[in-house]
CHARMM internal coordinates of N, CA and C (Angstrom, degrees):
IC EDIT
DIST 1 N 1 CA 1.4504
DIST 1 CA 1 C 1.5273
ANGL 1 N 1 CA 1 C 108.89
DIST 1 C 2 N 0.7850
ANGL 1 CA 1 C 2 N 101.71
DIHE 1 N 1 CA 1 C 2 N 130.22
DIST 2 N 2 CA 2.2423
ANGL 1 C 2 N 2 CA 117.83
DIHE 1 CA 1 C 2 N 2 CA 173.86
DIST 2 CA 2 C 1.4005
ANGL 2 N 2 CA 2 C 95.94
DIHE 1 C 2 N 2 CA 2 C -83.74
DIST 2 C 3 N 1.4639
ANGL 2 CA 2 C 3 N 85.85
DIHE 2 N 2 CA 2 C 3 N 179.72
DIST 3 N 3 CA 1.6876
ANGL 2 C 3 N 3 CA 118.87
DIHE 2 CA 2 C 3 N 3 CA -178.32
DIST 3 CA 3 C 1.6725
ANGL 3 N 3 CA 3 C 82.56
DIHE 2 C 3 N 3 CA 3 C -69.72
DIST 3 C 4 N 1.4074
ANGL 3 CA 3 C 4 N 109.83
DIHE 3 N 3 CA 3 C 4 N -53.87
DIST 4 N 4 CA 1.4350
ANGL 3 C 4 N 4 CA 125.17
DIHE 3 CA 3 C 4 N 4 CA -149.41
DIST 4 CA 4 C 1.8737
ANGL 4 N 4 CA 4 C 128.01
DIHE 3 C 4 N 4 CA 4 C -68.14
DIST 4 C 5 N 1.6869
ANGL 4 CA 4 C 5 N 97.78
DIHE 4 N 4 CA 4 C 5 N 5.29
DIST 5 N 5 CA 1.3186
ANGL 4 C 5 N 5 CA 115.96
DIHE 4 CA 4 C 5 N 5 CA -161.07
DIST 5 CA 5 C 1.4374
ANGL 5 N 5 CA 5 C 116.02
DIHE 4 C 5 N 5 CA 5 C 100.19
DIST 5 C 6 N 1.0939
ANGL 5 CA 5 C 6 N 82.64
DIHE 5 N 5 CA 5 C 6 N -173.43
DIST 6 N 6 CA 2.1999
ANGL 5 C 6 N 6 CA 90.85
DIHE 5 CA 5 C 6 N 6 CA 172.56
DIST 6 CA 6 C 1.6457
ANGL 6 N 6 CA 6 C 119.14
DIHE 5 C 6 N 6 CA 6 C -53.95
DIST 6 C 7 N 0.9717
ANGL 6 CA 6 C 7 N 98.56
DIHE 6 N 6 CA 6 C 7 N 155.04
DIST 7 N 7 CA 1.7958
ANGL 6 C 7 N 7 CA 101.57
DIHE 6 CA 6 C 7 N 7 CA -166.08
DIST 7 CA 7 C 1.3186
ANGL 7 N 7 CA 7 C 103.53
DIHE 6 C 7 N 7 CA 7 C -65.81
DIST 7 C 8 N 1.6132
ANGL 7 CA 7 C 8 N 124.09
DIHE 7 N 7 CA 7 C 8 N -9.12
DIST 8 N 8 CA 1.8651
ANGL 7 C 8 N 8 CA 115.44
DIHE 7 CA 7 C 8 N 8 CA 179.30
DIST 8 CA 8 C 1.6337
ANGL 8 N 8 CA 8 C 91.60
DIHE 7 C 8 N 8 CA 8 C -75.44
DIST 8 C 9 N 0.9685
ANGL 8 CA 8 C 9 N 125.97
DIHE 8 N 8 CA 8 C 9 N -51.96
DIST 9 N 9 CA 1.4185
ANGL 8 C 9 N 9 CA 124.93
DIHE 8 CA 8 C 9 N 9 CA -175.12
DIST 9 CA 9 C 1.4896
ANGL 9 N 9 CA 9 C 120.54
DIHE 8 C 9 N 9 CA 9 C -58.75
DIST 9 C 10 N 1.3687
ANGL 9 CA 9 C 10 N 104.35
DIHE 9 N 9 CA 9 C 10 N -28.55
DIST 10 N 10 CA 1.8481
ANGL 9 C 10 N 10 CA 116.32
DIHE 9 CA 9 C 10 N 10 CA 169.73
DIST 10 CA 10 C 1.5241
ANGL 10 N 10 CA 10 C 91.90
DIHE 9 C 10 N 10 CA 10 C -53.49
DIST 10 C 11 N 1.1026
ANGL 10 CA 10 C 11 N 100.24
DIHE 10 N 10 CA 10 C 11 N -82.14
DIST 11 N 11 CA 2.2333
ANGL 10 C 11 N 11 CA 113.60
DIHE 10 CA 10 C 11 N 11 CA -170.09
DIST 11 CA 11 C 1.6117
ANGL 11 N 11 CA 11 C 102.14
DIHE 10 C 11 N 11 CA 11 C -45.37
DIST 11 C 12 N 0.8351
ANGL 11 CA 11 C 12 N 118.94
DIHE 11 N 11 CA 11 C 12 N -19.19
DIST 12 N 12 CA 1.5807
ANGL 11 C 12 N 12 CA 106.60
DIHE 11 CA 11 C 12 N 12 CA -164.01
DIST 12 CA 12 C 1.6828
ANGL 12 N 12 CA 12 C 106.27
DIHE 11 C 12 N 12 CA 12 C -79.89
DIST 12 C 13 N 1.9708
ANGL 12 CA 12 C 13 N 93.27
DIHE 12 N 12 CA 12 C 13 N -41.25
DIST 13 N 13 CA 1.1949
ANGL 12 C 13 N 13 CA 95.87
DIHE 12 CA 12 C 13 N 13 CA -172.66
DIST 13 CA 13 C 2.0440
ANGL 13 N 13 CA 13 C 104.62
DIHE 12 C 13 N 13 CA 13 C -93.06
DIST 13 C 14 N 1.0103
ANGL 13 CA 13 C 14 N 131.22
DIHE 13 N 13 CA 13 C 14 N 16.50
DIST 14 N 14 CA 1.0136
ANGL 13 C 14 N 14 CA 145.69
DIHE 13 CA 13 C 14 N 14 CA -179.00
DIST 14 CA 14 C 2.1457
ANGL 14 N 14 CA 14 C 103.37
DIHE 13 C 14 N 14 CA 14 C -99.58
DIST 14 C 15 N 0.9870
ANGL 14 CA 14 C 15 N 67.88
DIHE 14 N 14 CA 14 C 15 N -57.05
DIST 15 N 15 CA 1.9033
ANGL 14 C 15 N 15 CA 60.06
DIHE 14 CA 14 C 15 N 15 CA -166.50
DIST 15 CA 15 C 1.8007
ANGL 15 N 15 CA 15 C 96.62
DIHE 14 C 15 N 15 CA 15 C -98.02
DIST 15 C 16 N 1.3530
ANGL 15 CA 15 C 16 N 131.50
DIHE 15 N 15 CA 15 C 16 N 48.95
DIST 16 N 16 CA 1.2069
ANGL 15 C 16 N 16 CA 163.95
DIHE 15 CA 15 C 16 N 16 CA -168.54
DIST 16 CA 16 C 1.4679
ANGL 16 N 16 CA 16 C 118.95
DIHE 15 C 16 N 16 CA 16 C -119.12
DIST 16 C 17 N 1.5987
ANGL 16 CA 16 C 17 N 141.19
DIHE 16 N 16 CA 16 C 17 N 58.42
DIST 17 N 17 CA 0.9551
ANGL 16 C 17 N 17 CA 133.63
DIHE 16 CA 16 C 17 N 17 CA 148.94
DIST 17 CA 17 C 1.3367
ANGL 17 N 17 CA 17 C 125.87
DIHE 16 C 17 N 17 CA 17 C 19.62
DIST 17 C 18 N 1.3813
ANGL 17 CA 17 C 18 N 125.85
DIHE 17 N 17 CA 17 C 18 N 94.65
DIST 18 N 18 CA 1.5049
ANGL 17 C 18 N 18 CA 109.73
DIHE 17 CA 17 C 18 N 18 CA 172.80
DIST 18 CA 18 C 2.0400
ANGL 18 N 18 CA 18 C 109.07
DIHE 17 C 18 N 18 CA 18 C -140.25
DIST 18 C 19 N 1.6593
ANGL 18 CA 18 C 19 N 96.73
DIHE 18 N 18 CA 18 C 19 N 113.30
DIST 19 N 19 CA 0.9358
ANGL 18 C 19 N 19 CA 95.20
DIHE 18 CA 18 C 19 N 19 CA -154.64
DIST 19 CA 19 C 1.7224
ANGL 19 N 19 CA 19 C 95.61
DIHE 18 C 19 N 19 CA 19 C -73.61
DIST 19 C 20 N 1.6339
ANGL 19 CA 19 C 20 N 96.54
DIHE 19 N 19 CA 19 C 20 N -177.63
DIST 20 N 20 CA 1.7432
ANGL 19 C 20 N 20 CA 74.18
DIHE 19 CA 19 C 20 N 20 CA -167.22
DIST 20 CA 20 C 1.5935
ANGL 20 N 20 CA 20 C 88.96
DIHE 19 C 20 N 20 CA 20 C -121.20
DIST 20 C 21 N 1.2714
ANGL 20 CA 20 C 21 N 98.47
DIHE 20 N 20 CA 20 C 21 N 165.12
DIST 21 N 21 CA 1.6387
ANGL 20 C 21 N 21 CA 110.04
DIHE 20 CA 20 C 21 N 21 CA -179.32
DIST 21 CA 21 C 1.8772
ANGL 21 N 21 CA 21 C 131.60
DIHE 20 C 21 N 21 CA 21 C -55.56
DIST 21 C 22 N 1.1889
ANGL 21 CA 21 C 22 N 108.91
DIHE 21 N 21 CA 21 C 22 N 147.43
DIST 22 N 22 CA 1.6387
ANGL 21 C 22 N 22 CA 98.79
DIHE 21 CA 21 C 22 N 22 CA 175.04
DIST 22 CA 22 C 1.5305
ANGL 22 N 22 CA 22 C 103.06
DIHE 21 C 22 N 22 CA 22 C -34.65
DIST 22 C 23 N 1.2703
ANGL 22 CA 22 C 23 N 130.46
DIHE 22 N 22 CA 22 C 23 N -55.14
DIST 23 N 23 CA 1.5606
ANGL 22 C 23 N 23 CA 123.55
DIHE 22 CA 22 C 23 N 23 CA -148.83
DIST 23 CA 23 C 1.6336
ANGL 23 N 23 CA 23 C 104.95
DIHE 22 C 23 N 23 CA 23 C -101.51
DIST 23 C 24 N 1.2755
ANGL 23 CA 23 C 24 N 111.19
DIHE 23 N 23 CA 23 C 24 N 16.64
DIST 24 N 24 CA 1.5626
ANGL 23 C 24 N 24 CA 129.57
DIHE 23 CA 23 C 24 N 24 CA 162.13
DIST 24 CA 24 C 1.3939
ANGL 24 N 24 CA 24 C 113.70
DIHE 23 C 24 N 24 CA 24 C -92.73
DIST 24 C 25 N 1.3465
ANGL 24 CA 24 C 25 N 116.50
DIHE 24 N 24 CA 24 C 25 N -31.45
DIST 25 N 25 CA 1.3444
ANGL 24 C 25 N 25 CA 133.13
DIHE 24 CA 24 C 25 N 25 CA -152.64
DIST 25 CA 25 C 1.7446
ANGL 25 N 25 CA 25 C 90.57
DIHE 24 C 25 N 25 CA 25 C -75.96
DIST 25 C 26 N 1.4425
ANGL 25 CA 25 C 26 N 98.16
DIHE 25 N 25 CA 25 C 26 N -53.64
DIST 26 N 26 CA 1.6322
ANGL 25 C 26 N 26 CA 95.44
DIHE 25 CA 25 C 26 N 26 CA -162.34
DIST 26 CA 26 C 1.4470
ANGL 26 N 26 CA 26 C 127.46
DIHE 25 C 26 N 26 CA 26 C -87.37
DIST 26 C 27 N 1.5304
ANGL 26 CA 26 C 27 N 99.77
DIHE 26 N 26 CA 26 C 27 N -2.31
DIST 27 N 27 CA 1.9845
ANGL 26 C 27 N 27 CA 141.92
DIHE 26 CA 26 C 27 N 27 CA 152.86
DIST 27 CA 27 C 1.7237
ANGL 27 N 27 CA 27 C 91.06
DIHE 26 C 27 N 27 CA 27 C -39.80
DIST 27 C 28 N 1.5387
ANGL 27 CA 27 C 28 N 100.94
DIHE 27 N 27 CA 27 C 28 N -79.38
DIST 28 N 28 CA 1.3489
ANGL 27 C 28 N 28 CA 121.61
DIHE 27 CA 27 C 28 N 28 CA -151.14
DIST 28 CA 28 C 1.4439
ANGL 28 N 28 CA 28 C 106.99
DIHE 27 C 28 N 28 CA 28 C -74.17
DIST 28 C 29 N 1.4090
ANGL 28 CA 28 C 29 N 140.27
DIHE 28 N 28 CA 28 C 29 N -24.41
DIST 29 N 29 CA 1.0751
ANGL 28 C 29 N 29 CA 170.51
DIHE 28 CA 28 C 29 N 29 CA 45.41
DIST 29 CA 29 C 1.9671
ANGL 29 N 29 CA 29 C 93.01
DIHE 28 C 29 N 29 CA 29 C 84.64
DIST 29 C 30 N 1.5671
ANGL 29 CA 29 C 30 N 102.34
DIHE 29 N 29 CA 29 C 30 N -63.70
DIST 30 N 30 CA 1.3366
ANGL 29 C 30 N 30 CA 124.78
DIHE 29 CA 29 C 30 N 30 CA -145.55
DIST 30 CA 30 C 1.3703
ANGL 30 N 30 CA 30 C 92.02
DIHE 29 C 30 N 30 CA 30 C -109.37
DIST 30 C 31 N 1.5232
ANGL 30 CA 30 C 31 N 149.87
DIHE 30 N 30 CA 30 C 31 N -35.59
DIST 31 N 31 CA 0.9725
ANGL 30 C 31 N 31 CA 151.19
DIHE 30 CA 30 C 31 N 31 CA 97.26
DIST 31 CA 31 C 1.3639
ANGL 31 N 31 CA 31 C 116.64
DIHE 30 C 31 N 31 CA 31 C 39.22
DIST 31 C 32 N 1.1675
ANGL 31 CA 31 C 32 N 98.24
DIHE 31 N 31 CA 31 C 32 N -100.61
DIST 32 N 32 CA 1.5171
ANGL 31 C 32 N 32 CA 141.88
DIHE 31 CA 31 C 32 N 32 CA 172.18
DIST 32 CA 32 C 1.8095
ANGL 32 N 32 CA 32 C 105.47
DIHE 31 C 32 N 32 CA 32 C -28.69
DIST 32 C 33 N 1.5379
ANGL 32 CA 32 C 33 N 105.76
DIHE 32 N 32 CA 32 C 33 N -48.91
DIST 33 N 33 CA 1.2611
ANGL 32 C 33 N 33 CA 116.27
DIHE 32 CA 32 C 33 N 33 CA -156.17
DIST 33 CA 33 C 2.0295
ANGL 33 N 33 CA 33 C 98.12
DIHE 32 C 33 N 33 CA 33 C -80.03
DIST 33 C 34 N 1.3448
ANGL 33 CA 33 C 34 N 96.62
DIHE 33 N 33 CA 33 C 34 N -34.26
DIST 34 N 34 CA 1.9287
ANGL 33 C 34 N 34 CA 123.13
DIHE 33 CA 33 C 34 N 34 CA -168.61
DIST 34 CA 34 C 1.6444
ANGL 34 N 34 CA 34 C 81.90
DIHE 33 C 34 N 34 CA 34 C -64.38
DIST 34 C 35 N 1.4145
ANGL 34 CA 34 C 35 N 121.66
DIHE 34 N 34 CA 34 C 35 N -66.87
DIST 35 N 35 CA 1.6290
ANGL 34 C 35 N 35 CA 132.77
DIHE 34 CA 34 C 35 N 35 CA -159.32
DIST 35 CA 35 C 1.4820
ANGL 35 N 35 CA 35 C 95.54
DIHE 34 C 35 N 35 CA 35 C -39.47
DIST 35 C 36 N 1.9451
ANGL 35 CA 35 C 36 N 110.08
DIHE 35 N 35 CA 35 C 36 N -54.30
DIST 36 N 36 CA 1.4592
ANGL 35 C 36 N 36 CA 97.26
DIHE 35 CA 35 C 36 N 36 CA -147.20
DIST 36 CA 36 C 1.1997
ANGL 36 N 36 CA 36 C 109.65
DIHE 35 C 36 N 36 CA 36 C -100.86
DIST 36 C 37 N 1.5440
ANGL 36 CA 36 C 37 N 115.88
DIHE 36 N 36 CA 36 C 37 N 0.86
DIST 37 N 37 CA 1.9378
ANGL 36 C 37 N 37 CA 108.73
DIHE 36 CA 36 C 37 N 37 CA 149.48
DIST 37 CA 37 C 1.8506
ANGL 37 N 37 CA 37 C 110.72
DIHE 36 C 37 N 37 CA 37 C -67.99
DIST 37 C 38 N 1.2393
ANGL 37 CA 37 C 38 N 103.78
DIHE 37 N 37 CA 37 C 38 N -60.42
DIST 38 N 38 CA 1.7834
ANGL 37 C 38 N 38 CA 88.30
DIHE 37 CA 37 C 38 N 38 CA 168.96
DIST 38 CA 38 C 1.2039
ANGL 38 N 38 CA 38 C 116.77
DIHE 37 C 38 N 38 CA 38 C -48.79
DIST 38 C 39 N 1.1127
ANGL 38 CA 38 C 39 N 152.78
DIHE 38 N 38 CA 38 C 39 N -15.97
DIST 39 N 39 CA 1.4359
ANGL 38 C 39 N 39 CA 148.68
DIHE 38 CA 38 C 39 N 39 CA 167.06
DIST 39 CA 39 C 1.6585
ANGL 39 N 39 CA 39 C 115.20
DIHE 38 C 39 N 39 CA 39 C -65.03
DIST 39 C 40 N 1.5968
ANGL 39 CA 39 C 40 N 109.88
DIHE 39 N 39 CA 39 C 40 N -48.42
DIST 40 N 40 CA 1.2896
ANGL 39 C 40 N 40 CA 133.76
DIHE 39 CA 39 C 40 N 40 CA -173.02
DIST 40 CA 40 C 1.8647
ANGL 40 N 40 CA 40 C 91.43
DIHE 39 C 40 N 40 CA 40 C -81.33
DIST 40 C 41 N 0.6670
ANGL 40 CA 40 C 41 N 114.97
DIHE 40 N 40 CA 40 C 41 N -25.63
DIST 41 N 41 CA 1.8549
ANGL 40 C 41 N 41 CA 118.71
DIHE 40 CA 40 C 41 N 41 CA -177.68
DIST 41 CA 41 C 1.7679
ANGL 41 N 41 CA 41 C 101.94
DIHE 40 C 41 N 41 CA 41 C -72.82
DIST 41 C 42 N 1.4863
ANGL 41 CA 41 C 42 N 98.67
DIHE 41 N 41 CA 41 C 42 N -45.88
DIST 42 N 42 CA 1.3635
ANGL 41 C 42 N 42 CA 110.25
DIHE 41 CA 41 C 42 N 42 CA -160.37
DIST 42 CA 42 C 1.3330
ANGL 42 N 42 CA 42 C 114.94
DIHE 41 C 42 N 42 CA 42 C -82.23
DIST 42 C 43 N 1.5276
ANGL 42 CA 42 C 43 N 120.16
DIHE 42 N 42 CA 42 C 43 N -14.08
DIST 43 N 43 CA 1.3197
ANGL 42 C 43 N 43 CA 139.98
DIHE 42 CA 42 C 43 N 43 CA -150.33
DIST 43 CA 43 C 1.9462
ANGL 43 N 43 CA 43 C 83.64
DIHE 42 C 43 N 43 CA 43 C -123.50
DIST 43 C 44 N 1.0110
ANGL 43 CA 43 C 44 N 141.75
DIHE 43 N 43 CA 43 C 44 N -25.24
DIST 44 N 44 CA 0.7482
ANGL 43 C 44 N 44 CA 126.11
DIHE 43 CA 43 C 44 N 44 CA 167.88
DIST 44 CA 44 C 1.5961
ANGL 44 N 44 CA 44 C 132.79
DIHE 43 C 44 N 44 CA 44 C -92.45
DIST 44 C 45 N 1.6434
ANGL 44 CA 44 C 45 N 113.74
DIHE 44 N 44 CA 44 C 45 N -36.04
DIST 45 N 45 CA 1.1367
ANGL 44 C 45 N 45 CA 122.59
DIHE 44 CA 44 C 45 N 45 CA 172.19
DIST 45 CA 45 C 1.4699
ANGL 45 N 45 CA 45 C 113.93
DIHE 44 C 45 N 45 CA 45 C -84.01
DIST 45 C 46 N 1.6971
ANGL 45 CA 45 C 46 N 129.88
DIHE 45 N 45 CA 45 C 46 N -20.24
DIST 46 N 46 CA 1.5441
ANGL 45 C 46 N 46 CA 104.24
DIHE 45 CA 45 C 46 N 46 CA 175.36
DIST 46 CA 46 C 1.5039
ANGL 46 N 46 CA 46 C 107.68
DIHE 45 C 46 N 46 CA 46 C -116.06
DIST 46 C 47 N 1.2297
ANGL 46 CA 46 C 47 N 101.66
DIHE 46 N 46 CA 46 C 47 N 157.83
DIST 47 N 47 CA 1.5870
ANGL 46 C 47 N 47 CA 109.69
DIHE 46 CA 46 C 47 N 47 CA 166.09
DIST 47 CA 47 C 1.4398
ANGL 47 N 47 CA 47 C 117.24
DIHE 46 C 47 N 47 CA 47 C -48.63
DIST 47 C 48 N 1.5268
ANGL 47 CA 47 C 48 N 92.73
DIHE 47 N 47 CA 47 C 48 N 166.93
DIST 48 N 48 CA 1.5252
ANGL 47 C 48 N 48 CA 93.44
DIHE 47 CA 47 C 48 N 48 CA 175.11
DIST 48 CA 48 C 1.1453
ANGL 48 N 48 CA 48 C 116.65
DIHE 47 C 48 N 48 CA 48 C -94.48
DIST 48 C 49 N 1.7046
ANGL 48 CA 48 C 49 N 126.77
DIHE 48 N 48 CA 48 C 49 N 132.17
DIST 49 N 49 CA 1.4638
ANGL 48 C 49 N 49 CA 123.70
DIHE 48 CA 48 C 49 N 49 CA -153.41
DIST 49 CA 49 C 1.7391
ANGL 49 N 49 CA 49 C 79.47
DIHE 48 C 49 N 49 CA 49 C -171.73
DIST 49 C 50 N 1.4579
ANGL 49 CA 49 C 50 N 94.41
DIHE 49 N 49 CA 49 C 50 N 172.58
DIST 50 N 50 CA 1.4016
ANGL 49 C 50 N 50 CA 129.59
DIHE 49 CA 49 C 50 N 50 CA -176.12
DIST 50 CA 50 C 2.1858
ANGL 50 N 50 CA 50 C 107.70
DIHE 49 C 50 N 50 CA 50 C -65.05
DIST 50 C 51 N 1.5431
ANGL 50 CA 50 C 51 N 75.15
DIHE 50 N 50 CA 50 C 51 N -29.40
DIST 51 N 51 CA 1.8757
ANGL 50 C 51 N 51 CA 82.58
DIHE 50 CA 50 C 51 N 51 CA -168.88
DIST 51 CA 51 C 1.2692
ANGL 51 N 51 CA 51 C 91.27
DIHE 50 C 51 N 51 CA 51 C -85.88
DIST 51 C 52 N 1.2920
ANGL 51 CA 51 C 52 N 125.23
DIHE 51 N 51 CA 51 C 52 N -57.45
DIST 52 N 52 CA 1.6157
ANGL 51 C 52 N 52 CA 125.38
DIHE 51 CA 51 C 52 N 52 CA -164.16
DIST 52 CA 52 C 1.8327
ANGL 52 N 52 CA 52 C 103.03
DIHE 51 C 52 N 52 CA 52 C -58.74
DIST 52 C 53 N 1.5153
ANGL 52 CA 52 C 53 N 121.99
DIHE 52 N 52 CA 52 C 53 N -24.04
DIST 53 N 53 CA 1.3535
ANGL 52 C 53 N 53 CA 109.56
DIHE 52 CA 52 C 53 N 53 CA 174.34
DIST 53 CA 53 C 1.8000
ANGL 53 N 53 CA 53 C 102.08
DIHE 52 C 53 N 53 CA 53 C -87.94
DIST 53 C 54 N 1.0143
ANGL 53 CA 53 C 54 N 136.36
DIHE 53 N 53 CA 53 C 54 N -49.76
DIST 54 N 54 CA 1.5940
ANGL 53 C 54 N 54 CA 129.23
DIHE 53 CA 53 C 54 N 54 CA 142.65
DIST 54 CA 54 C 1.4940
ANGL 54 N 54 CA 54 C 123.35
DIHE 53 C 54 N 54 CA 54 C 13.46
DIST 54 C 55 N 1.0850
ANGL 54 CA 54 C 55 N 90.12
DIHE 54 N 54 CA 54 C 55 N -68.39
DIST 55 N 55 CA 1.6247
ANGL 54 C 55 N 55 CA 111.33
DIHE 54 CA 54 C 55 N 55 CA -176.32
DIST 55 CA 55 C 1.5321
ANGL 55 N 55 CA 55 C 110.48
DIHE 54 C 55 N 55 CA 55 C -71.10
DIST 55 C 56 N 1.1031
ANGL 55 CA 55 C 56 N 103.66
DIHE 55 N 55 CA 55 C 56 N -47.40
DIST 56 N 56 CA 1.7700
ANGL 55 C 56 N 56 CA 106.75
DIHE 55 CA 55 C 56 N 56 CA 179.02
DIST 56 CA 56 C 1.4515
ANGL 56 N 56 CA 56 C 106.02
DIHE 55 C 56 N 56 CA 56 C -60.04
DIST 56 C 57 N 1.1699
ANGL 56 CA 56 C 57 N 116.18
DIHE 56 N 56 CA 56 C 57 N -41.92
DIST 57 N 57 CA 1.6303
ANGL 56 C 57 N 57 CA 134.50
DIHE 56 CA 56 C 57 N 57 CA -163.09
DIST 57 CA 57 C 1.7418
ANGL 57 N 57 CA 57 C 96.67
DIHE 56 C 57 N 57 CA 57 C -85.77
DIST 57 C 58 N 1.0043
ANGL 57 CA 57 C 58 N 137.48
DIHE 57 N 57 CA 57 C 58 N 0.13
DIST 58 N 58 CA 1.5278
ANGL 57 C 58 N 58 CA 135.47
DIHE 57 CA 57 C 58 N 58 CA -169.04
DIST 58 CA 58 C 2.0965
ANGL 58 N 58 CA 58 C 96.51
DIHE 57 C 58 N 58 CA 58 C -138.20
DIST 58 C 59 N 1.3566
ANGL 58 CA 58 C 59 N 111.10
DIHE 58 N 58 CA 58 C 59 N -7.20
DIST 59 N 59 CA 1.3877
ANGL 58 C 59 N 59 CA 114.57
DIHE 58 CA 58 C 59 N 59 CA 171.35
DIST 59 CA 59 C 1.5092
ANGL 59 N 59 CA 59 C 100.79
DIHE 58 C 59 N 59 CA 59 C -83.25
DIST 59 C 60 N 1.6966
ANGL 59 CA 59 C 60 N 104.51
DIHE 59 N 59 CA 59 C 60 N -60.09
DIST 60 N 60 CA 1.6909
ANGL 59 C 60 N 60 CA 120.46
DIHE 59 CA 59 C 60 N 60 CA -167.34
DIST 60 CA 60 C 1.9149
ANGL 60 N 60 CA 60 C 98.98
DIHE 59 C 60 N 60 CA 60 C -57.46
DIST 60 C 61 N 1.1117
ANGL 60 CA 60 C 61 N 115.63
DIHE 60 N 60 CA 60 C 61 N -23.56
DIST 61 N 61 CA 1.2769
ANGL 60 C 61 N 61 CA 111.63
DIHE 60 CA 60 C 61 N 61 CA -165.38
DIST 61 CA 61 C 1.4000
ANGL 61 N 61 CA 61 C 106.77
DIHE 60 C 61 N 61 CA 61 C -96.22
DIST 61 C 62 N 1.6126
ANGL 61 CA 61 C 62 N 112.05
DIHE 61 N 61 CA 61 C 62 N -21.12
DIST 62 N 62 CA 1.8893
ANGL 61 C 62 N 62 CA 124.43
DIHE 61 CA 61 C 62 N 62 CA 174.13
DIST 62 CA 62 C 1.4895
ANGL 62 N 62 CA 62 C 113.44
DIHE 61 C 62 N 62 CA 62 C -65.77
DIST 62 C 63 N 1.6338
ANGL 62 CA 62 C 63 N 119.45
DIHE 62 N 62 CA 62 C 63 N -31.05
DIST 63 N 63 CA 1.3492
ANGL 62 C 63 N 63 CA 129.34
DIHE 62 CA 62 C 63 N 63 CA -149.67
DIST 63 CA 63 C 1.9854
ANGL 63 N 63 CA 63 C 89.43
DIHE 62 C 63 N 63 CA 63 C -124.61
DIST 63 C 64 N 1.5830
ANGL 63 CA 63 C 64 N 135.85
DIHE 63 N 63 CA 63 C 64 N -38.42
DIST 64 N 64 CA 1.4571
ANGL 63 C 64 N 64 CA 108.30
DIHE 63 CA 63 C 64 N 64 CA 148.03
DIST 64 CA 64 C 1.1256
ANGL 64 N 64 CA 64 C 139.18
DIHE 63 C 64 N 64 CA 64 C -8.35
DIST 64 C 65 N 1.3369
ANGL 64 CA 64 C 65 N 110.77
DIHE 64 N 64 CA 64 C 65 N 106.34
DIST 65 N 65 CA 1.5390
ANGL 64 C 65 N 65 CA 120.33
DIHE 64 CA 64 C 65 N 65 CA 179.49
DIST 65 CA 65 C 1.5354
ANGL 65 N 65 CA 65 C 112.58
DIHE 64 C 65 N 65 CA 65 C -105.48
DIST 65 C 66 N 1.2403
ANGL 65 CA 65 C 66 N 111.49
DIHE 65 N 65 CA 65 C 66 N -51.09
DIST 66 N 66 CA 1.4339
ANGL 65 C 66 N 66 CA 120.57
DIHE 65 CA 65 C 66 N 66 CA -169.78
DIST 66 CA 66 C 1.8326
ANGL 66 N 66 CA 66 C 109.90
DIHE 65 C 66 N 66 CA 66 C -128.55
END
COOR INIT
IC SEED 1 N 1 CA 1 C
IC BUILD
């Protein structure tokens, strides 16, 4: 059981489209902008390895919205 009710209601609202508001937009916007200097940080200071693609793949998945 969730905060959110019964677990049909967890999934429902999980795989549930929710677009986000004008004043989300420019949140995520700003977000977005933080992610892809750490990306450019990350892509520059480590080698290429299993962790350094990790990391990219656990950034793109931090800053996913839709």
């Amino acid at each position: 059981m969730s905060e959110m009710g019964d677990t049909s209601e967890l999934i429902e609202w999980l795989f549930t489209y929710h677009a986000p508001t004008p004043d989300q937009i420019e949140k995520l916007k700003a977000v977005r902008q933080a992610a892809k200097a750490l990306a450019v940080a990350i892509d520059a200071s480590c080698p290429p390895s299993a962790d350094r693609t990790a990391a990219m793949r656990d950034l793109q998945t931090a800053v996913a919205r839709d």
